[in-house]
C-alpha positions in Angstrom: 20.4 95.9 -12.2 19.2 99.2 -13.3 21.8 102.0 -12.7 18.8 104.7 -12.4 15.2 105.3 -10.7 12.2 104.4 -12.7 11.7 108.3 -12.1 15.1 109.1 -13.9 14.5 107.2 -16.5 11.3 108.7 -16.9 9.5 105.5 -17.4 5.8 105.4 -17.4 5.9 102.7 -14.7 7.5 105.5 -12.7 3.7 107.2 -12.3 1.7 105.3 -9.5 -1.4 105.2 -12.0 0.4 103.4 -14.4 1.4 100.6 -11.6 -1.8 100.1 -10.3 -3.6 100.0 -14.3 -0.6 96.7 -14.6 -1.9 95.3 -11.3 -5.9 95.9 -12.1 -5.1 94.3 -15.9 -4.8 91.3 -14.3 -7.2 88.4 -14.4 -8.3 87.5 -10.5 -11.0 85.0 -9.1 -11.3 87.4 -6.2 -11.1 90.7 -5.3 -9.4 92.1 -2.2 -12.6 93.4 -0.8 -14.5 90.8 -1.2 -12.1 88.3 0.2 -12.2 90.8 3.7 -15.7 90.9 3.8 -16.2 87.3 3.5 -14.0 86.8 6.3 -15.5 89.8 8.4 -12.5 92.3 8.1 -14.5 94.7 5.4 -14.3 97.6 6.4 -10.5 97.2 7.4 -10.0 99.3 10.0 -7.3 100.5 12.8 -7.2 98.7 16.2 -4.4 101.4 18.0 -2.2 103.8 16.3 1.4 102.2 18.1 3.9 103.0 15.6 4.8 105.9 13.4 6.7 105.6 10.5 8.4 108.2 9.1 9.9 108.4 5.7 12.8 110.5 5.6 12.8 110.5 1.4 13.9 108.4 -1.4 17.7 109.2 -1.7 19.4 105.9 -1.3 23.1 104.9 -2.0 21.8 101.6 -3.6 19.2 100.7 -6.4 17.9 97.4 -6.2 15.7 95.3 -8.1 13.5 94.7 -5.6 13.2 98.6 -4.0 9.6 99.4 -3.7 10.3 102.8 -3.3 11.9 103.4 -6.9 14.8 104.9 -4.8 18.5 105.5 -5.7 20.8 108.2 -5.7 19.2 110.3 -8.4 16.3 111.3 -6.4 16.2 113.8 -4.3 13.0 113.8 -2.1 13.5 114.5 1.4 11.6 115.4 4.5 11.7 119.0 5.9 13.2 120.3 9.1 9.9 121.5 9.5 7.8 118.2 9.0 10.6 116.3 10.9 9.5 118.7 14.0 6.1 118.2 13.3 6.3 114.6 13.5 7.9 114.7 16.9 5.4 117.0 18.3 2.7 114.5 17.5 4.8 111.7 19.2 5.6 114.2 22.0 1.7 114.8 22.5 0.6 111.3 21.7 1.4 107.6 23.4 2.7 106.3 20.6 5.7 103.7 21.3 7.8 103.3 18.7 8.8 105.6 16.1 10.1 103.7 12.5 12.5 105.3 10.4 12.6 104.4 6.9 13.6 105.9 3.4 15.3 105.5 1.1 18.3 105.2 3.2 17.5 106.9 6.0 20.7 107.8 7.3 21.7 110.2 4.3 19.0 112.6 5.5 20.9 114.9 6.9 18.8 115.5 10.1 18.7 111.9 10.6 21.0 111.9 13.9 18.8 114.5 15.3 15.4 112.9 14.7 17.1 109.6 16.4 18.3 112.2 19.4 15.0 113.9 19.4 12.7 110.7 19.7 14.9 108.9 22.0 14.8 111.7 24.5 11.1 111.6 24.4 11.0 107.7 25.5 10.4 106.5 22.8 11.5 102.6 20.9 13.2 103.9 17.7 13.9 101.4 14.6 15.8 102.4 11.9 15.7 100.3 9.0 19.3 100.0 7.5 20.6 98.7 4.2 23.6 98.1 5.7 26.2 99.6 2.5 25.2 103.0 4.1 27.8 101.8 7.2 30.9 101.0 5.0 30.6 104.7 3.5 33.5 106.5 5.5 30.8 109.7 6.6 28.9 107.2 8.0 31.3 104.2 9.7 30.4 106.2 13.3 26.5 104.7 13.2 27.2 101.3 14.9 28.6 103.0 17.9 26.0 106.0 17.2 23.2 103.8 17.1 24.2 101.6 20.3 25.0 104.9 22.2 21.0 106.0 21.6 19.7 101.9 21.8 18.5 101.9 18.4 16.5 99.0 17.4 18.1 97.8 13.4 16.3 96.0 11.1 18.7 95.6 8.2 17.8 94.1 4.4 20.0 91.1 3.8 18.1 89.1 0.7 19.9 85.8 1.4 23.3 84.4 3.8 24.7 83.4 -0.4 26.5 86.2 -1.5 25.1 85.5 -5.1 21.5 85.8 -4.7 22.1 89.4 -2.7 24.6 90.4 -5.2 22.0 89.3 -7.9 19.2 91.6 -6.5 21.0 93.9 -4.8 24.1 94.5 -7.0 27.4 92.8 -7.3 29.8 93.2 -3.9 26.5 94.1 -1.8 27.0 91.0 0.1 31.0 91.6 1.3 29.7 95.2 2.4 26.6 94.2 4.1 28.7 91.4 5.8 31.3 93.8 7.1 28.6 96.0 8.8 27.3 92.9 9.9 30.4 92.2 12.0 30.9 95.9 13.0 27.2 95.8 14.7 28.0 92.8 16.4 31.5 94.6 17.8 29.6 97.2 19.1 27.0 94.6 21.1 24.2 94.3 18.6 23.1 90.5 17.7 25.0 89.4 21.4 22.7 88.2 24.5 22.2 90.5 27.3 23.0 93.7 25.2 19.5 95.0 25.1 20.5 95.8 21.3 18.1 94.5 18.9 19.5 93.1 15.5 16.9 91.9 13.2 17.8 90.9 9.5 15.2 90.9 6.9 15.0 88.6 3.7 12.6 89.0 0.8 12.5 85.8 -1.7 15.3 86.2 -4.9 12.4 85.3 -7.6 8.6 85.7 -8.0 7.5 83.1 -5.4 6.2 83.7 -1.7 9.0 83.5 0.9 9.1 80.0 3.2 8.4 79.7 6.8 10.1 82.5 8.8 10.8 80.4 12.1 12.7 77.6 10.0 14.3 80.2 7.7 15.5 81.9 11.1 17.4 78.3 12.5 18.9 78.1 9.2 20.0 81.7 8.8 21.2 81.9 12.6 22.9 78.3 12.1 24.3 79.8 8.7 25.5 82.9 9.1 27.2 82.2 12.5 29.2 78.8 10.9 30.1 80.9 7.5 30.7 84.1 8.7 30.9 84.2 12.6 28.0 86.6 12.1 24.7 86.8 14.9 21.5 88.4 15.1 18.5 88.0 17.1 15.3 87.8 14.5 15.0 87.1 10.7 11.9 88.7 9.5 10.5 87.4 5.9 9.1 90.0 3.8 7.0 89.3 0.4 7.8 91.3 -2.4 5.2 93.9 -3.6 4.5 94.2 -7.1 5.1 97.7 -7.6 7.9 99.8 -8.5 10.5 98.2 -9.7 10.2 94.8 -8.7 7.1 95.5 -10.9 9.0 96.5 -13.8 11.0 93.2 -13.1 7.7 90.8 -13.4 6.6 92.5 -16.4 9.6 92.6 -18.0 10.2 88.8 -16.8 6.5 87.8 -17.6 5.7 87.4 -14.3 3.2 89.4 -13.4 -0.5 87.6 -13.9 1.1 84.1 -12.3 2.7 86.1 -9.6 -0.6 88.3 -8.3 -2.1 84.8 -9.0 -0.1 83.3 -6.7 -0.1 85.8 -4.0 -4.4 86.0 -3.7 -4.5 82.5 -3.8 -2.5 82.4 -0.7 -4.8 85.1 1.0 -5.1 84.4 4.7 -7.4 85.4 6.9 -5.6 85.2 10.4 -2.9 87.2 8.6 -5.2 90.1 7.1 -6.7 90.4 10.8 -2.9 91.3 11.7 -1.8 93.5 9.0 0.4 96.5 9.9 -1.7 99.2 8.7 -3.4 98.5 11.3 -1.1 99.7 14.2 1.1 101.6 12.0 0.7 105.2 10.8 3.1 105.8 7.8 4.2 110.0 6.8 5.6 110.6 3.8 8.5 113.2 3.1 6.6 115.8 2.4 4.4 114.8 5.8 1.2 113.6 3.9 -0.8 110.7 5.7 -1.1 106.8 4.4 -2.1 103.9 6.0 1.5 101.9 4.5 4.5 102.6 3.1 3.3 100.8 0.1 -0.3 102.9 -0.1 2.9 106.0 0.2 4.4 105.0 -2.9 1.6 104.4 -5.0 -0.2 107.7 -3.6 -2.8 106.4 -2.0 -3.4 108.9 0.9 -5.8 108.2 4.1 -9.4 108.2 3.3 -10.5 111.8 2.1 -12.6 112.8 5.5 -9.7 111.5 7.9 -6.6 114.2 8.4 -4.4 114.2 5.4 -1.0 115.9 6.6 0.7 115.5 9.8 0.3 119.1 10.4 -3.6 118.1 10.8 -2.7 115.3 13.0 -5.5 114.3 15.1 -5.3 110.6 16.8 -9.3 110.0 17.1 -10.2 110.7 13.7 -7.3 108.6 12.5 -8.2 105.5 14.6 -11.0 106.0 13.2 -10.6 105.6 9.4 -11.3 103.2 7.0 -8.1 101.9 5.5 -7.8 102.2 1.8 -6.7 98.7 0.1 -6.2 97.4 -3.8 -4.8 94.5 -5.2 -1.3 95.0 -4.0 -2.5 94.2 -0.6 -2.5 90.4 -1.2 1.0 91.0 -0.9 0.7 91.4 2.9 -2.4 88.9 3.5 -0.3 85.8 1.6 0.7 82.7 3.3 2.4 83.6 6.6 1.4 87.3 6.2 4.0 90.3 5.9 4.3 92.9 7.6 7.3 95.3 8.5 7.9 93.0 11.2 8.1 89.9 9.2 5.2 87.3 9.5 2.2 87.7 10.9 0.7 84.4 11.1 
């Protein structure tokens, strides 16, 4: 596992140009846009703006292979007080739901508690999405009881229930750490029926293949977890890796790449690009620019130019309104069973 960001090491693959040149490269019988517009999706467009997701930054405790977001603890992006208001005076002034908290980790931002306080008190459904190291760190061994205190929903990365394929992705003793937060959440009422606190785990396949059907995965990891670990939870979500970052930098450096983006357009599905999250989700960078994804975010590819670009220019009919910018990365999401945020989506 790399101990740095692609950033730090100041890679070429660090520059989102350079990522998406390695995905164009690629030999393809179809194109993403074409594939839509046989299908009648093309233009893509919104259906309701019902979650935003904010990213707090890229500072993370962890550097995994997998990270789309290149983060680590060498970077220092981070959203400002400023933005972080911002944000909540659009979901104060808008019916948006849910509000989606993501980094990096999100919990070393150090208004994160706030933000939590802040969207809670204005109604709203607030997920944080946890590595779940972050809650073995003594500064931060509070959030289980913090978190069921406030009712926030967690959606927490566990790769795989076999210690060896996390550690293998996510670096060696991540498993024993993620386990013991595991079992702290479940203490505090999270994973239990009747608490009304959501516990979602999300796996993303340990290789360049696409991940297997979420509802059996979800008996087996239920079934699993509880017999090997007395560990419960109340959803598995299945995520497919994207092929940027450094889980790029993995299938190039493993040769991987062409078979991989082969793989993942050949699987395109139609009922699962009608339900992709860019769709209902808004995503805001640190510094409070606008994208359609957290993946469009990382490889700056901003909301179409004549929608609102910065959430200081917020403005929910013109957004609705946009056409959502796609490339080849996208047959990431539309693959198979579809992923989204939430897991599957067909």
């Amino acid at each position: 596992m790399p101990a740095t960001s692609l950033a730090s090491r100041r890679l070429p693959l660090a520059q989102p140009r350079v990522q998406l040149a390695h995905i164009d490269g690629v030999s393809l019988d179809h194109e993403f846009e074409t594939l839509l517009e046989q299908h009648g999706l093309w233009p893509l467009t919104p259906t309701r703006i019902s979650t935003l997701q904010i990213n707090l930054g890229r500072v993370c405790n962890m550097t995994c292979l997998h990270c789309h977001v290149d983060a680590g603890p060498d970077r220092r992006e981070a959203m400002s007080r400023a933005t972080l208001q911002r944000c909540l005076d659009v979901i104060a002034s808008s019916d948006t739901p849910t509000v989606d908290i993501t980094g990096g980790a999100p919990e070393l931002h150090p208004q994160f508690r706030w933000l939590v306080q802040q969207a809670r008190a204005l109604g709203r459904n607030v997920i944080n999405r946890c590595n779940l190291t972050i809650l073995e760190y003594p500064a931060y061994q509070d959030l289980p009881a913090f978190f069921a205190q406030h009712g926030v929903e967690l959606v927490c990365s566990l790769p795989h229930y076999r210690p060896l394929l996390t550690d293998r992705q996510r670096g060696e003793g991540t498993f024993e750490r993620s386990l013991l937060a595991l079992r702290r959440l479940n203490q505090v009422g999270y994973g239990k029926a009747g608490s009304g606190l959501r516990l979602a785990l999300v796996a993303n396949p340990v290789g360049a293949f696409l991940p297997s059907s979420q509802a059996s995965l979800e008996r087996e990891w239920k079934r699993e977890m509880f017999r090997l670990y007395g560990v419960s939870f109340d959803s598995l979500y299945c995520i497919t890796n994207m092929p940027i970052a450094r889980y790029l930098e993995w299938l190039l450096q493993s040769g991987n790449l062409d078979s991989y983006l082969q793989r993942l357009a050949g699987a395109f599905n139609p009922t699962a690009a009608a339900a992709v999250m860019c769709r209902t989700t808004l995503s805001v960078g640190w510094d409070g620019r606008l994208y359609d994804c957290d993946f469009n975010q990382m490889l700056d590819l901003g909301v179409e130019p004549k929608a609102p670009q910065h959430i200081d220019a917020f403005e929910r009919a013109a957004l609705e309104a946009r056409r959502i910018v796609v490339r080849r990365h996208c047959f990431g999401c539309t693959a198979g069973a579809g992923s989204s945020c939430a897991g599957a989506t067909a």
